[in-house]
N, C-alpha and C positions, 0 to 999 in steps of 0.2 A: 275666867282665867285670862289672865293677859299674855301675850305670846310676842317675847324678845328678841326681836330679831339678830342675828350678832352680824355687826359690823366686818366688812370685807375688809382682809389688809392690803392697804393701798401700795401699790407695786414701788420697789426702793427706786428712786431719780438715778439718773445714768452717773450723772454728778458725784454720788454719792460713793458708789461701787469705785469708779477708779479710784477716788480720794483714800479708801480703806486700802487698796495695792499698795498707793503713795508711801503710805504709813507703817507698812510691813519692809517696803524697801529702802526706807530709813531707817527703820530699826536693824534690818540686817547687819545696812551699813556700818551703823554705832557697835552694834556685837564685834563685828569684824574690825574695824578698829579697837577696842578693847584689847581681842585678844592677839592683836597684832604688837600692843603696847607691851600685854603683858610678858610674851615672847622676847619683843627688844631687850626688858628691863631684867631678862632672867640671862639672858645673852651678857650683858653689862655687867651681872654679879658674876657671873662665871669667869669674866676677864679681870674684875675684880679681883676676884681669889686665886688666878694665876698668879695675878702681881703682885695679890700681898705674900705669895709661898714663895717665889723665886727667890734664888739665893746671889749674898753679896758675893763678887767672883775677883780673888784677887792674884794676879798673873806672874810669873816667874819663868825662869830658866833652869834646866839642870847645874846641879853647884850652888845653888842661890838659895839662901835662908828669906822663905815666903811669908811673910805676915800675913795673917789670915785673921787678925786683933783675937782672936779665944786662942790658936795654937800658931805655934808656926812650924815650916814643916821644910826636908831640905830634901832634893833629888839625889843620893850619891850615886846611883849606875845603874848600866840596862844591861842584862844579860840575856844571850838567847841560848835556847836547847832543844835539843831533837826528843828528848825525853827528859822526865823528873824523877829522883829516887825519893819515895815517901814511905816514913816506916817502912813494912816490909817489901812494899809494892812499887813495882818499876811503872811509872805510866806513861804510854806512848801516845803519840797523834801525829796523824798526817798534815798538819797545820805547823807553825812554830809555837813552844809554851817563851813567854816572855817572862822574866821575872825581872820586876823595877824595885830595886833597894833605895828605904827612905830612913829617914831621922825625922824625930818631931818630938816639941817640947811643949806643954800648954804658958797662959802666962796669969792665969790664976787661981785655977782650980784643977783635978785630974780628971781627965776627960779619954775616951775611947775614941781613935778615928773611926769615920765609918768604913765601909765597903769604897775601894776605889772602883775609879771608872776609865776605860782607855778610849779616847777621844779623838778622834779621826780628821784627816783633813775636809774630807766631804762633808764631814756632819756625823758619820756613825758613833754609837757607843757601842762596845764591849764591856760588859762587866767582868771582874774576877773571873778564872773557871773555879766550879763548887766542884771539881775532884779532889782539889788540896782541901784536907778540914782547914775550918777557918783560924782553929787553936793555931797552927803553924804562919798564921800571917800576922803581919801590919795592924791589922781592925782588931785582934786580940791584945792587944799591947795597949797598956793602960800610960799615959801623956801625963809627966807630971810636969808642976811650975818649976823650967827655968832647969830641968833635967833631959839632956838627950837620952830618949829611947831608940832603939832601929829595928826595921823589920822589913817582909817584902813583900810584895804583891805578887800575883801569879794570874797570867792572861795564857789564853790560847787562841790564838789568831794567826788569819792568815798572811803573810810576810808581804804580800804586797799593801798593806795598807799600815805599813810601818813609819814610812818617810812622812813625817810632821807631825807622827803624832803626838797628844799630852795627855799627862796625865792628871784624874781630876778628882782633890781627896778634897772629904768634907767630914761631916760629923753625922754618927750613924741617925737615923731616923726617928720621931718618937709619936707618943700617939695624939700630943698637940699640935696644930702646925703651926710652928713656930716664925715671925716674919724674917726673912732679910737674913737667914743662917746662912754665916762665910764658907767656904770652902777656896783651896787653891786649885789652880791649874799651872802645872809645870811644863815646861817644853819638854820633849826626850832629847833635845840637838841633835834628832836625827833628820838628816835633809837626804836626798836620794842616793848619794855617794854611802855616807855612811849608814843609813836602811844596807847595803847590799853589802858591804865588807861587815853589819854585824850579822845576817845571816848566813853569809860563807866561814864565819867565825863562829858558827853557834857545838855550844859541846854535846859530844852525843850522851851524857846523863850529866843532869847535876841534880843535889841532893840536898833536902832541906836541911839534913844533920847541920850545912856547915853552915849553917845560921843559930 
């Protein structure tokens, strides 16, 4: 019988050992780049598709027939009230309800405004208040070509954030996003003077009837 001896394994070079670290903290490195890129490039699509959903914004005054190129749309008056009469129901709030009367005409097809928005000097929005059915406003009223329709908005906000506000109508939402959808912004002409003589003027009920 012949008896094989087995070969001892020879101890790995000092050389060798650090070079394998070397090579794990290069690769970390490239992971981590990677996913630092892939991060950037998802950041970049997201700003992307702010930009491509923001909408064209075109600017007006109260009294002013606003081209918005699909409708156009006109401010006639801002009322304030201490309460609203709707159907059978008196609604009250410790804030002011605002109600903004508009006209609007499409210029080629019939088209629904959306939901307005009340637009603040700092920067706030206020949406419509959803105590009026929406039947009773603005957003229900179907925009034909080259025919004024009118209807009104109804906010409930607090009186100090009146002076500068606008108001900002567009076209209701869908489940496409569509690019570059116009919408106006109107001024109220209210400046600080008149913010305060129209809430010392506000009625203690108005009523949708008289619309």
């Amino acid at each position: 019988m012949t008896a094989t001896a087995r070969r001892p394994e020879a101890p790995e070079a000092p050389g060798r050992r650090s070079g394998r670290r070397g090579g794990s903290r290069l690769l970390n490195a490239a992971v981590g780049l990677v996913l630092l890129g892939a991060a950037i490039g998802l950041q970049s699509l997201d700003l992307s598709h702010n930009e491509y959903s923001a909408p064209l914004t075109y600017l007006g005054g109260k009294g002013e027939n606003v081209d918005a190129t699909r409708f156009v749309v006109r401010l006639n008056s801002v009322t304030a009230a201490k309460s609203i009469r709707h159907l059978s129901d008196t609604l009250k709030t410790d804030r002011l309800f605002l109600v903004v009367d508009v006209s609007a005409k499409s210029k080629l097809k019939p088209y629904k405004l959306g939901p307005a928005v009340l637009l603040t000097t700092d920067g706030k929005k206020f949406s419509a208040t959803d105590r009026i059915d929406s039947s009773a406003t603005a957003s229900a009223k179907w925009v034909q070509p080259d025919i004024w329709a009118g209807g009104s908005y109804f906010f409930e906000v607090p009186a100090s954030v009146l002076a500068g506000a606008r108001l900002v109508v567009g076209l209701p939402p869908t489940a496409l996003v569509e690019p570059y959808q116009p919408e106006a912004e109107i001024d109220l002409a209210l400046d600080e003077a008149a913010a305060r003589k129209l809430v010392g003027s506000a009625q203690d009920v108005y009523s949708t009837a008289e619309k």
